[in-house]
N, C-alpha and C positions, 0 to 999 in steps of 0.2 A: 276804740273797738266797740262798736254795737253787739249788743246780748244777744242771738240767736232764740227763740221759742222756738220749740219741739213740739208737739203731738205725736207722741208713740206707741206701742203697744200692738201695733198693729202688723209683722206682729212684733214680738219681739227681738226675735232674732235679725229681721231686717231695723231695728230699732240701733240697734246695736252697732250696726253695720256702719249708717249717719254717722253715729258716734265717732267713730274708728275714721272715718273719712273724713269729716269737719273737720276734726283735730289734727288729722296727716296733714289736710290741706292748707291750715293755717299756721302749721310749723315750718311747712314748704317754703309757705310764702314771707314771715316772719323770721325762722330760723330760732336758734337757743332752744329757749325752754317754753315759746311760748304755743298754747294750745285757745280755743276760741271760749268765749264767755257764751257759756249758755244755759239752759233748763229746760227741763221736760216735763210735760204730764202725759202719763202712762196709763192708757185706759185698760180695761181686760177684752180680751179680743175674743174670749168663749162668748160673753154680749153681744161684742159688735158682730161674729159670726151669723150668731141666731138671725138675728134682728137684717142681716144682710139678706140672709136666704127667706126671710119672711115677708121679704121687700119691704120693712116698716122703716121708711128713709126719713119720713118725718121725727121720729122717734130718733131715730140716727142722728139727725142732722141738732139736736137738741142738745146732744151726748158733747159732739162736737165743740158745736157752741161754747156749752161747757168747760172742756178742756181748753181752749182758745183763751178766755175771759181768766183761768185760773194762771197761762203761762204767763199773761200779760200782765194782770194781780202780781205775778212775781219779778216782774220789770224788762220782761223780754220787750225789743226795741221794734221787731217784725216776728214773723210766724211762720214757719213751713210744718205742712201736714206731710209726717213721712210713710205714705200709703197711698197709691195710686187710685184702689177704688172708692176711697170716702172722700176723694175731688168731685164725687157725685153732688157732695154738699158742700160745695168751698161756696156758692154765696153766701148761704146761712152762716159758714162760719165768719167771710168778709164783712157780712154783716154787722154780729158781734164785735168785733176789734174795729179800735180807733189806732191802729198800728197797723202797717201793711203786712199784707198776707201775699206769700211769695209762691205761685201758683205752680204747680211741678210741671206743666204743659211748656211753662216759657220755656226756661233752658232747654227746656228736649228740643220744643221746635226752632230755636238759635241755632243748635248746635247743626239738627238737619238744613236749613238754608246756607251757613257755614261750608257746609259737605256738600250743595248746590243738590242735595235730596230733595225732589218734589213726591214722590210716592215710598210709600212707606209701609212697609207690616208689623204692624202689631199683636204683642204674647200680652196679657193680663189675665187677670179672671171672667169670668164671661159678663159678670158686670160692666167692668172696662171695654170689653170686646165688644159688647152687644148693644149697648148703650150708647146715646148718641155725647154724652157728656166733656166724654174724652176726643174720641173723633171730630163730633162738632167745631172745637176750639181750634185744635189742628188747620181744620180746614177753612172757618170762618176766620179766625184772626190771623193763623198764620199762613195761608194760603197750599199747606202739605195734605195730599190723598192718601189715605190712612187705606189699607187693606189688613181683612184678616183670615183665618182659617178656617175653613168647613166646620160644620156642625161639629163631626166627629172629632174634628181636631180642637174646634174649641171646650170640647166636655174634655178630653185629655188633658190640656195644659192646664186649664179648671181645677183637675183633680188633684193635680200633682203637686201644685200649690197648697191648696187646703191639707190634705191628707201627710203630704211628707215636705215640702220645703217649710212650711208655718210649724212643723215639730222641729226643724234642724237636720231634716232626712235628707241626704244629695245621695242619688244613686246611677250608678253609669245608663242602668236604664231607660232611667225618666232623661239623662242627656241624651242618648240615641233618640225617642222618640221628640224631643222639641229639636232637631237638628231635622229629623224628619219633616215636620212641619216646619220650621224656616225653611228648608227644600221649596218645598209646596210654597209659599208665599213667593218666594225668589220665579216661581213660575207663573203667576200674578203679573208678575213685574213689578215688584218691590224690587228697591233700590238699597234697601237701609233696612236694618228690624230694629225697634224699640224693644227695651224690653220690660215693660208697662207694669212690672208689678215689682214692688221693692224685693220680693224674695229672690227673684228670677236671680238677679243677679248672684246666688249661691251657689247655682247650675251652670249658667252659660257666661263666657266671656267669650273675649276676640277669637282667640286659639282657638275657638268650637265650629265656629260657621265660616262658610264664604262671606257673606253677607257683611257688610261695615255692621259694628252692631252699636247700638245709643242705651249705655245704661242710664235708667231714670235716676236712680239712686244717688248714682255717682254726679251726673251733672246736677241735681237738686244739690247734692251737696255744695258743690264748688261755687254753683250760684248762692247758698248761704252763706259760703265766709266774702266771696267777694262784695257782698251786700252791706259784711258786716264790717267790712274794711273803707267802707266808700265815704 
């Protein structure tokens, strides 16, 4: 069994979540008593906030780095960043590591090709949303048309992340309104919603939406233990 590296913090609660999942998934697969080999470094996400909304991504991307080079220092065999908008800097981090870095883009868009999903909506923070970082790859490498929500709906799911999902806040309201806006996307002609930021998944599951939904979280995870089994 290959060591898993973490990068987490970001926040933590979804840091948590990985946890909880790598190890269901490799008891699944395993069975007994066994759970995955792995380590994390845990940045503070009050930092990486600032620094996000200040757009100081070089500065970001440094932090990064850092963290990478320290999981790897502790003998992690590959590396998953568990946070969907600091993939703004997965080269600089690829960069750094002489161990593969397991990109959160792949498994998601596997699993949509899988589901014959060619159009898609995407929930993140509007860094995700708005940026071409994420969408780009989607569409250059793996051939999926990303859509996402109006302005107004992008500062919404923005908010509700920052504000109450990154504390451990789920509240039935902020589920009505991102069901509302997956509405809205399905009206698009989304096929499929991602749901592009590791909190999300605190909020929304299958049982929420019409919509198939692709938690990042979750396939990131599964894509780490079966990487770490291979």
């Amino acid at each position: 069994m290959k060591t898993i590296g973490l990068i987490g913090g970001m926040s933590w609660e979804s840091s948590a979540e990985y946890y909880r999942l790598i190890n269901q998934e490799m008891k699944a697969r395993l069975g007994g008593h066994n759970n995955a080999r792995s380590l994390m470094a845990t940045v503070c996400f009050e930092e990486i906030k600032a620094l996000q909304h200040a757009g100081q991504w070089d500065e970001l991307a440094q932090l990064m780095q850092q963290a990478a080079r320290r999981v790897q220092a502790g003998g992690a065999d590959f590396v998953l960043l568990c946070t969907n908008t600091m993939h703004r800097v997965a080269p600089a981090i690829e960069a750094a590591l002489t161990v593969p870095f397991l990109h959160i883009v792949d498994p998601t868009a596997h699993a949509l090709r899988t589901a014959g999903i060619r159009r898609v909506g995407l929930l993140g923070t509007r860094f995700t949303m708005e940026q071409d970082f994420y969408r780009g790859r989607m569409r250059d490498m793996h051939g999926i048309d990303v859509v996402v929500p109006d302005l107004a709906g992008r500062e919404r799911v923005h908010a509700i992340i920052y504000e109450e999902l990154c504390h451990g806040i789920v509240r039935d309201g902020a589920r009505a309104d991102y069901q509302r806006i997956i509405a809205g996307l399905a009206a698009q002609g989304a096929e499929g919603v991602i749901l592009g930021c590791t909190e999300i998944t605190l909020l929304i599951g299958q049982g929420d939406v019409a919509l198939p939904v692709f938690d990042t979280t979750a396939l990131h995870a599964q894509a780490g233990v079966a990487l770490a089994l291979s």
